[in-house]
MDTraj code that builds the backbone (N, CA, C; nanometers):
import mdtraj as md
import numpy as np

residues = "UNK UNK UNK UNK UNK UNK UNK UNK UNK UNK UNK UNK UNK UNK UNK UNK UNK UNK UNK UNK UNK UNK UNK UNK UNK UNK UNK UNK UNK UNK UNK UNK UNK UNK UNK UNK UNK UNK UNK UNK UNK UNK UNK UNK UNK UNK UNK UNK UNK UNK UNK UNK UNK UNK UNK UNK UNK UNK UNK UNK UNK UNK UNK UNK UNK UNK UNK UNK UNK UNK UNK UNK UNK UNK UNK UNK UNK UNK UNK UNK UNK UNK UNK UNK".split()
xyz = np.array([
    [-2.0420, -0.9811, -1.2971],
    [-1.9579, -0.9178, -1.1976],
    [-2.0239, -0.7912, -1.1441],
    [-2.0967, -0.7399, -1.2370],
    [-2.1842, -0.6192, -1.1311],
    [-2.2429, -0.6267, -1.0820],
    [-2.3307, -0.7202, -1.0688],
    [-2.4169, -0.7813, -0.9954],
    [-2.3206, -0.8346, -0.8651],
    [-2.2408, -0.8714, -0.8641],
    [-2.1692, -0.9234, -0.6961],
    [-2.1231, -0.7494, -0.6643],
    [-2.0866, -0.6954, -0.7652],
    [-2.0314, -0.5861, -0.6881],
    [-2.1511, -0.5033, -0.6481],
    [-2.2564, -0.5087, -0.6646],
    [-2.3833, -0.4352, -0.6538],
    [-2.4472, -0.4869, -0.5463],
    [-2.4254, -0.6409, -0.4993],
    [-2.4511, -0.6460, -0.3891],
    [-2.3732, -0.6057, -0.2889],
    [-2.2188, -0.5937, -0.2801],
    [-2.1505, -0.5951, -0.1847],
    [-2.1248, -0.4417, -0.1221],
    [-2.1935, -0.3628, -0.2432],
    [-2.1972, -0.2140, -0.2029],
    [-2.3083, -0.2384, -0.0869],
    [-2.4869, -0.2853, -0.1395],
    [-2.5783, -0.2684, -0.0644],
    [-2.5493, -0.3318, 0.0758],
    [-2.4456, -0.4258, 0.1107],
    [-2.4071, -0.5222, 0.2219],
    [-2.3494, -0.3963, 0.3004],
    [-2.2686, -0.3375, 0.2481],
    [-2.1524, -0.2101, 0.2972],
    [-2.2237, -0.0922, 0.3727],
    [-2.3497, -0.0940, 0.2841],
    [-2.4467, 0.0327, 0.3774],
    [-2.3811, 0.1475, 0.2497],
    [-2.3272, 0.1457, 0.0879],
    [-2.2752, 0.1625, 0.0135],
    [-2.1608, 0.2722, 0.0094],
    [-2.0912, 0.2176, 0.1276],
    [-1.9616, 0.2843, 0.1696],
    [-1.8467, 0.1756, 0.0954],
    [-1.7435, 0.2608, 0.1254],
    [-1.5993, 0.1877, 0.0369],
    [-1.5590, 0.0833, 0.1425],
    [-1.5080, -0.0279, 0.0459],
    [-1.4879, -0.1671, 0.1119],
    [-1.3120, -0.1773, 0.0947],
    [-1.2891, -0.1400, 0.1815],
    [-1.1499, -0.1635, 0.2286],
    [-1.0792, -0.2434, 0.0793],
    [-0.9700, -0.3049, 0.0494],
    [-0.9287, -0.4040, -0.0283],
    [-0.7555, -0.4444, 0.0356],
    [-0.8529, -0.5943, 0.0883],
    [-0.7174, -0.7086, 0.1320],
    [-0.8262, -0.7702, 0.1256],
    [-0.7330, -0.8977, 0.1186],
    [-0.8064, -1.0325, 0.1551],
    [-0.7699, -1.0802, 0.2569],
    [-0.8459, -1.1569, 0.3543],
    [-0.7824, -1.2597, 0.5008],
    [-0.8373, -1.3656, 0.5115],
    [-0.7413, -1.4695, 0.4961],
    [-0.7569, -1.5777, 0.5034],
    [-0.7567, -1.6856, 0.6603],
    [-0.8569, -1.7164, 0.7000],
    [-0.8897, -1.7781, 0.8407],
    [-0.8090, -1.8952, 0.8614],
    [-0.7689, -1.9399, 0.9282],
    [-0.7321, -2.0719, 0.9553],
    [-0.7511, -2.1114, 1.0620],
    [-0.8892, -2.2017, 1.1023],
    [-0.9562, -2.2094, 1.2315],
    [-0.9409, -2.0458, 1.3185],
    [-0.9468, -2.0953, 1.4418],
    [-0.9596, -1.9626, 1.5299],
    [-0.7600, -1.9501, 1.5832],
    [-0.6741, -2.0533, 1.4781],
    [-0.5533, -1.9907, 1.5824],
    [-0.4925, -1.9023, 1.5289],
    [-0.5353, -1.8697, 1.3383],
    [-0.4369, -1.7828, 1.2715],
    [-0.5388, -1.7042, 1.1715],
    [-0.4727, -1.6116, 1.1001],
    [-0.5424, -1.5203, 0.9556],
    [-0.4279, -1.4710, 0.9245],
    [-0.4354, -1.5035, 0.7690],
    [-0.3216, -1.4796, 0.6639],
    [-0.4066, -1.3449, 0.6349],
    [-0.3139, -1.2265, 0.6389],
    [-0.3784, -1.0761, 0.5509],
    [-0.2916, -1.0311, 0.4600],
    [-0.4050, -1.0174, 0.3659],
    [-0.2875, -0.9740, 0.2232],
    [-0.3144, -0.8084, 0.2293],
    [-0.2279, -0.7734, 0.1418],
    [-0.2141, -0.5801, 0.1058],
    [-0.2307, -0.4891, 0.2785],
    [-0.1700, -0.5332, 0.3282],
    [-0.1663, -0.4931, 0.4337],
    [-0.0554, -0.3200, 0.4425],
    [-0.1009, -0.2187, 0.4309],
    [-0.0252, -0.1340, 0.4565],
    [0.1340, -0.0699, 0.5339],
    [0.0157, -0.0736, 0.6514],
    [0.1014, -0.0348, 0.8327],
    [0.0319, -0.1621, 0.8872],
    [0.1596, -0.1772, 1.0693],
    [0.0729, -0.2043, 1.1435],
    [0.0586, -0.0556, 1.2835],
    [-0.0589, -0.0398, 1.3003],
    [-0.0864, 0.0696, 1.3707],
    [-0.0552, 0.0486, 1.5385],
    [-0.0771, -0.0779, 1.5693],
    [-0.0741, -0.1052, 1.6922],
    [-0.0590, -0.2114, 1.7431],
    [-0.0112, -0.2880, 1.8174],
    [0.0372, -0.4297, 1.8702],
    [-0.0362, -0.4649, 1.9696],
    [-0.0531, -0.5667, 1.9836],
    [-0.0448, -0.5852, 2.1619],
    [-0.0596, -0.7623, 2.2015],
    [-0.0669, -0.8352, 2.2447],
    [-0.1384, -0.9134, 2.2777],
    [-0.2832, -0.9742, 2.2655],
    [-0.3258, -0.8768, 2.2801],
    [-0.4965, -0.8931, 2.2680],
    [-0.5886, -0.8325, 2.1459],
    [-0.4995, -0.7148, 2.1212],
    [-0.5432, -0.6218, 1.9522],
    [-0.4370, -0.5964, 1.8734],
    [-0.4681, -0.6475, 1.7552],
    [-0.3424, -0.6166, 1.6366],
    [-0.4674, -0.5479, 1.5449],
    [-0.3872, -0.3632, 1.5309],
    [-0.4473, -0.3288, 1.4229],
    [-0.3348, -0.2653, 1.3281],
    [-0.4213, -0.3037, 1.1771],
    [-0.3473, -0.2614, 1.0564],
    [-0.3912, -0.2129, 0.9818],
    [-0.3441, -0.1176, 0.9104],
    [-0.3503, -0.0276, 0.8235],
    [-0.3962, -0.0906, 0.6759],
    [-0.4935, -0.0673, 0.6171],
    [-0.5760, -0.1133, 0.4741],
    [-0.5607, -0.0226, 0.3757],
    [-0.5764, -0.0404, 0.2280],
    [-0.6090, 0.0281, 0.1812],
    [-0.7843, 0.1143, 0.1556],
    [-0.7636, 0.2064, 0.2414],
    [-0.9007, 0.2923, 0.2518],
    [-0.9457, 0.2239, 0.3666],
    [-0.8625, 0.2077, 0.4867],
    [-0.9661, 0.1150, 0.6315],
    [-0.8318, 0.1133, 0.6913],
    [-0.9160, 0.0076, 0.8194],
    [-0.8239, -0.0049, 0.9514],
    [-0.9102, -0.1292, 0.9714],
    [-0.8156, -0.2363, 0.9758],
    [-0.8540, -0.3868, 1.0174],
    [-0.7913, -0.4109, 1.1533],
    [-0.8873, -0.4481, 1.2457],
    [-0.8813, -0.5213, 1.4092],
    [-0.8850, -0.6654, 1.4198],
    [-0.7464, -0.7372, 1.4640],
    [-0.7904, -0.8497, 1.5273],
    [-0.7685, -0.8472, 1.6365],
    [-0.8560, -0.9138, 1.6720],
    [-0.8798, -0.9080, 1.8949],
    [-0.8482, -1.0628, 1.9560],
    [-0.8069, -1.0852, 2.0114],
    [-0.8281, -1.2444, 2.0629],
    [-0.7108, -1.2145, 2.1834],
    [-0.6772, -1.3488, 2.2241],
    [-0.5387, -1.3724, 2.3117],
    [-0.4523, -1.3891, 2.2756],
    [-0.3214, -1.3829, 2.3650],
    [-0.1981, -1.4418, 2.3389],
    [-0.1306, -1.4256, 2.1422],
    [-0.1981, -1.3016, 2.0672],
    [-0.1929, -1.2426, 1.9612],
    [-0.0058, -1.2278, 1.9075],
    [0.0693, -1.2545, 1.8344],
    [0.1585, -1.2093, 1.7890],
    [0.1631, -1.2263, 1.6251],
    [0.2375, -1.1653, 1.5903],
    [0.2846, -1.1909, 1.4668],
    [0.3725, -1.2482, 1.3938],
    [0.3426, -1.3809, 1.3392],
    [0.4586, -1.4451, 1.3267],
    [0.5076, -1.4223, 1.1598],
    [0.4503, -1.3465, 1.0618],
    [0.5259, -1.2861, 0.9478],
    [0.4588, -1.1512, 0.9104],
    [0.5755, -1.0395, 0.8593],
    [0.5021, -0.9091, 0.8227],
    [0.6386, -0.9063, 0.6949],
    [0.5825, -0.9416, 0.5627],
    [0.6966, -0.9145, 0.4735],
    [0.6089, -0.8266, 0.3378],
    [0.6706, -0.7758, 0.2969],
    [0.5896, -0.6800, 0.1806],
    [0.4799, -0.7396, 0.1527],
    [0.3406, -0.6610, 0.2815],
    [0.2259, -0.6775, 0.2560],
    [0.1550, -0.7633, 0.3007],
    [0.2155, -0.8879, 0.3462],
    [0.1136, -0.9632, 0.4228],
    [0.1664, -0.9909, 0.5458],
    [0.0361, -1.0352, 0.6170],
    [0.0796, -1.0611, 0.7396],
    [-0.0385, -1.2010, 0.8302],
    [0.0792, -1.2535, 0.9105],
    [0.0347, -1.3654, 0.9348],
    [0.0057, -1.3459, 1.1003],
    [-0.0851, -1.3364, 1.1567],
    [-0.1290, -1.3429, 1.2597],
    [-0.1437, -1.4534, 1.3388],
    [-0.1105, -1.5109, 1.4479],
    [-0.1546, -1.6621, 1.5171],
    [-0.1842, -1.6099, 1.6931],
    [-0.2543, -1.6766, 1.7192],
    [-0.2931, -1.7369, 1.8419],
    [-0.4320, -1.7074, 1.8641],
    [-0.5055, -1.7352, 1.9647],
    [-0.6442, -1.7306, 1.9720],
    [-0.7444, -1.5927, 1.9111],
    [-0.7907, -1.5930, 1.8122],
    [-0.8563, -1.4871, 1.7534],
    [-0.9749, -1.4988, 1.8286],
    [-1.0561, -1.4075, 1.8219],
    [-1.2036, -1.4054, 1.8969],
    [-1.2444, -1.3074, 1.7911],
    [-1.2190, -1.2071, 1.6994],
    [-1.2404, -1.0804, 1.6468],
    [-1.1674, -1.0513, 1.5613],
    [-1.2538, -0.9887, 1.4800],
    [-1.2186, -0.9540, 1.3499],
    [-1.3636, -0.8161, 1.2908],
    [-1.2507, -0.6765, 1.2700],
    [-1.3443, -0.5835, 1.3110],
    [-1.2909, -0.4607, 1.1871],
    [-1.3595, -0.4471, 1.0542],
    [-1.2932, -0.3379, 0.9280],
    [-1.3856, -0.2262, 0.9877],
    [-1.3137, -0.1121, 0.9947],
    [-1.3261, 0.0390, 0.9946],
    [-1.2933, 0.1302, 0.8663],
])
top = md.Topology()
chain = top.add_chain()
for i, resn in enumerate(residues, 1):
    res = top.add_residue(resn, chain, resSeq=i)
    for name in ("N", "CA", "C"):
        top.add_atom(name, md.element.get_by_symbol(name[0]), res)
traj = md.Trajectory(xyz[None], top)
């Protein structure tokens, strides 16, 4: 296990790696776990609040079809996916 975590620092540029997981489902949805806040809505950008980050999804026609303690289910055309 230190060895994966030793790479994933050097991948990081050995900055702190956010912690959620998101799960893809083709390009129409992403399941996000430990999801904080959501910071901002829209159609085209949904951003949310991480622990230690700020996760971007970008695409079209964007809503949210579940936000219940912590996760959240995103659908419609994703194009982007962007951790700060």
């Amino acid at each position: 296990m230190a060895f994966l975590d030793s790479e994933i620092k050097n991948l990081s540029g050995g900055g702190i790696i956010p912690k959620f997981r998101a799960i893809f489902m083709g390009d129409s949805s992403v399941y996000i776990e430990s999801v904080l806040n959501i910071k901002s809505y829209s159609e085209k950008e949904i951003v949310l609040g991480v622990k230690k980050g700020v996760l971007s999804v970008s695409g079209e026609d964007l809503f949210i079809k579940k936000y219940c303690a912590g996760d959240v289910l995103i659908c419609g055309k994703i194009s982007g996916f962007l951790i700060k």
